[in-house]
N, C-alpha and C positions, 0 to 999 in steps of 0.2 A: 504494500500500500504506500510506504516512504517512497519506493523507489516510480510509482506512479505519480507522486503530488509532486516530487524533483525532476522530472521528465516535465510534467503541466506546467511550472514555474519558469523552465530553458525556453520552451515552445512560446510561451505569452511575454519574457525578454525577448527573446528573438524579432517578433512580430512589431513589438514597441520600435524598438530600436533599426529594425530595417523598412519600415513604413515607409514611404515616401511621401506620405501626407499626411496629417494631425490626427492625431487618435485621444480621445479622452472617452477613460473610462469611471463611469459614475453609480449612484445608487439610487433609490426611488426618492431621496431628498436632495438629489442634486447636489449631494455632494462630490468632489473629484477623487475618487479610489486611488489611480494611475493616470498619466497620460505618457506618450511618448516624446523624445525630445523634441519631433517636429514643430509640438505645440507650443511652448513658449516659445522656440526660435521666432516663430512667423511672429510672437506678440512682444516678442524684446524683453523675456523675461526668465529671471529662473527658474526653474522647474519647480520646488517647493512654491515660491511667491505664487505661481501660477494655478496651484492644486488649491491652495488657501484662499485667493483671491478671485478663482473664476469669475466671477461676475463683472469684475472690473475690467475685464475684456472683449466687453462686446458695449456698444452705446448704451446710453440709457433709451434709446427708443432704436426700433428697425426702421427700413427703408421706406413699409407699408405704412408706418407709424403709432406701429403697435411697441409696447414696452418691452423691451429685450427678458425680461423676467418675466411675461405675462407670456409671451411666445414660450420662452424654454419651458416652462411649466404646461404649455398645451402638448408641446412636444415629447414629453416626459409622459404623458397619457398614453399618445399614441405607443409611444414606448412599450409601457406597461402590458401593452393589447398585443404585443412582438411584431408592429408594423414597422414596415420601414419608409422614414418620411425622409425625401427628397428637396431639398426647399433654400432657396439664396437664404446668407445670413451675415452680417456686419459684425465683426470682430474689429476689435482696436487696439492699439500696442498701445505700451506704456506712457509713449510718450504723446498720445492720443491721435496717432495715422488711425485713419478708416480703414479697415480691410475688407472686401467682397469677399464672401467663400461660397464656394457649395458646400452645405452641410447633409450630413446623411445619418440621422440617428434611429434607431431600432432598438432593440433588449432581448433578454432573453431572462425568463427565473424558472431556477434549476433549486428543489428542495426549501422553496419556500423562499429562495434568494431573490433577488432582483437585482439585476446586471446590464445598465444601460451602456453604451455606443454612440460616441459621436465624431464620425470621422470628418474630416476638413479640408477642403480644397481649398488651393488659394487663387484666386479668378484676377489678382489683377496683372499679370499679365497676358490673358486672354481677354481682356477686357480694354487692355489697351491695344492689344492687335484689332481687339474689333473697334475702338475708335479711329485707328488709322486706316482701317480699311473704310468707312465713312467718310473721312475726309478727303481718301482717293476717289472715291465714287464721287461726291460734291466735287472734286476738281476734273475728273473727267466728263460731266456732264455740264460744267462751266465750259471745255474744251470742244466739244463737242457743239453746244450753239454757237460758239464761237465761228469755228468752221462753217456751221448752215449762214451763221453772217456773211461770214468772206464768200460763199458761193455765190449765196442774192446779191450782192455787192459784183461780182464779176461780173454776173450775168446781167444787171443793168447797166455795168459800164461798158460793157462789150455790145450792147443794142445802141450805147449813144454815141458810139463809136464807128457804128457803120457810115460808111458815107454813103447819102441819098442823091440817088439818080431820077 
């Protein structure tokens, strides 16, 4: 049985630590169990400050304008239910940048436990590929009447151009 709960322990190191994206693991009070280092990284923080502190990592209000605490706690339901919810989420570092994430939190309770999940994407730099791919599109569609200008423009200069016979 030891040698089953010391294999479970390497396996849930392993996973924290080779993540590639934010993992925090919590309880049905929202408190922080574990996270992996990804997660304070993206929030400029220490890993303990970050377990003790979660809340101070996300705004006080979401994007929709719902209260970053009043969201986590609906999320925390869905949780409980072992859904898994998909859904943008604003995380803040210390020094209070905004951050986009995709958040994807689910649970699972196993002998009466509850073991919630919330892994984290960090969107801003897919976020800023897609604002520059917007302002490519506004400037090639600037480029673009442009051209249909200079064509009507030819084309009545080249009719007052002809010489009348």
């Amino acid at each position: 049985m030891g040698k089953n709960i010391n294999y479970a322990e390497t396996i849930k190191q392993v996973i924290l630590k080779s993540s590639p994206f934010g993992l925090t693991i919590f309880d049905e009070n929202i408190s922080i169990l574990d996270c992996n280092e990804a997660m304070p990284k993206l929030c400029g923080a220490p890993k303990q400050y970050y377990i003790d502190n979660f809340f101070e990592f996300s705004p006080e209000y979401q994007a929709d304008g719902v209260k970053s605490t009043e969201r986590a706690f609906e999320l925390m339901k869905c949780a409980r239910r072992s859904e898994v919810v998909t859904t943008e989420w604003l995380h803040k570092t210390m020094d209070g940048e905004i951050i986009p994430c995709e958040l994807t939190v689910t649970g699972i309770e196993q002998n009466g436990v509850f073991i919630g999940l919330s892994f984290v994407y960090d969107l801003r730099k897919l976020k800023a590929l897609s604002e520059n791919l917007q302002k490519q599109d506004k400037l090639l569609k600037v480029c673009l009447e442009q051209m249909e200008l200079i064509s009507e423009l030819q084309k009545v200069l080249l009719h007052q151009a002809k010489p009348m016979y």
